[in-house]
N, C-alpha and C positions, 0 to 999 in steps of 0.2 A: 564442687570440683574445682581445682586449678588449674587457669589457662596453659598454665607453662606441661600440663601434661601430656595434652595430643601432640604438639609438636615435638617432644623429646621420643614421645612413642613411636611418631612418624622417623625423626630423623636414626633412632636405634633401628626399626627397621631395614629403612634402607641400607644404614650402615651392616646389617646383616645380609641382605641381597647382594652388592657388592662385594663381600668377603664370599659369599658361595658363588657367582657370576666367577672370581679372581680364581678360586680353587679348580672349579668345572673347565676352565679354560686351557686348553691346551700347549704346554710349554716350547716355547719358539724353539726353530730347530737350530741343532747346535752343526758349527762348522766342521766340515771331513779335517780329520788329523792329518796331520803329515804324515804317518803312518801309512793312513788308509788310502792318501793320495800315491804314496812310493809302493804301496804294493799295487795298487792300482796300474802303476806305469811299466814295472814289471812283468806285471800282466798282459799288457796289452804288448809288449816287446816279445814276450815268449811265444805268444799265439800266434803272431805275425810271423817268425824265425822258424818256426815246431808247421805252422801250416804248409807254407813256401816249402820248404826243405822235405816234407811227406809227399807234397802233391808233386812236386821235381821227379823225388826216386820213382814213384808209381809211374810215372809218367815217361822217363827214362827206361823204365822195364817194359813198357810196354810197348815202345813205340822202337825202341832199341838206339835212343841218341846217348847215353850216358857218356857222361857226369854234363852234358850241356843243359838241358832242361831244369836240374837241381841245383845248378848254379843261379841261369837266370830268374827261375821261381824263390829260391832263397834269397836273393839280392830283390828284390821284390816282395816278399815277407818283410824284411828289416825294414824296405822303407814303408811299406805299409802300417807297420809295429809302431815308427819312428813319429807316421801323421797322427794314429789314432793316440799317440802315448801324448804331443804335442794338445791337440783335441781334448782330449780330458784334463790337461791340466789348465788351459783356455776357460773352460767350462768350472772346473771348481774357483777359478780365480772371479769369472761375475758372479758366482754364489756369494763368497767371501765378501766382496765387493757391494753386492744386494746387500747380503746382511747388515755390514758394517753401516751400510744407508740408511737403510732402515732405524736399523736398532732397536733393544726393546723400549 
């Protein structure tokens, strides 16, 4: 038998363990589009504006101050909208940031 055969055997191995290790592993995660960041902020602008301005009128009807309540709850939406929409994009920027650090 020839020496040079265990070690080509051994090293083909391994070179197969690494190629199924490299497959089995799970592909780093990809950064939020700018898409999915603008709809994002969107979102969070609408919800704040659409909340504020329902809980106003309700509130208004019921208590009988109209249009005060849905003004100050609305103006209070926006800026609520305004922190969270601020907030998430703070948030995907250390992502981006991490990743970029990282790297693969």
């Amino acid at each position: 038998m020839d020496d040079r055969d265990p070690p080509s055997a051994a090293s083909d191995l391994q070179a197969r363990i690494d190629e199924a290790r490299r497959k089995a592993a799970p592909p780093p995660p990809k950064p939020a589009s700018a898409k999915a960041v603008s709809m994002r902020a969107g979102i969070e602008l609408f919800a704040g504006v659409a909340f504020g301005l329902i809980a106003g009128i309700a509130l208004d009807r019921w208590l009988g101050t109209a249009p005060w309540l849905m003004v100050v709850l609305m103006i209070l939406g926006i800026a609520a909208g305004l922190r969270n929409t601020i907030r998430a994009a703070q948030e995907d920027n250390r992502k981006a940031r991490k990743d970029t650090d990282t790297g693969p």
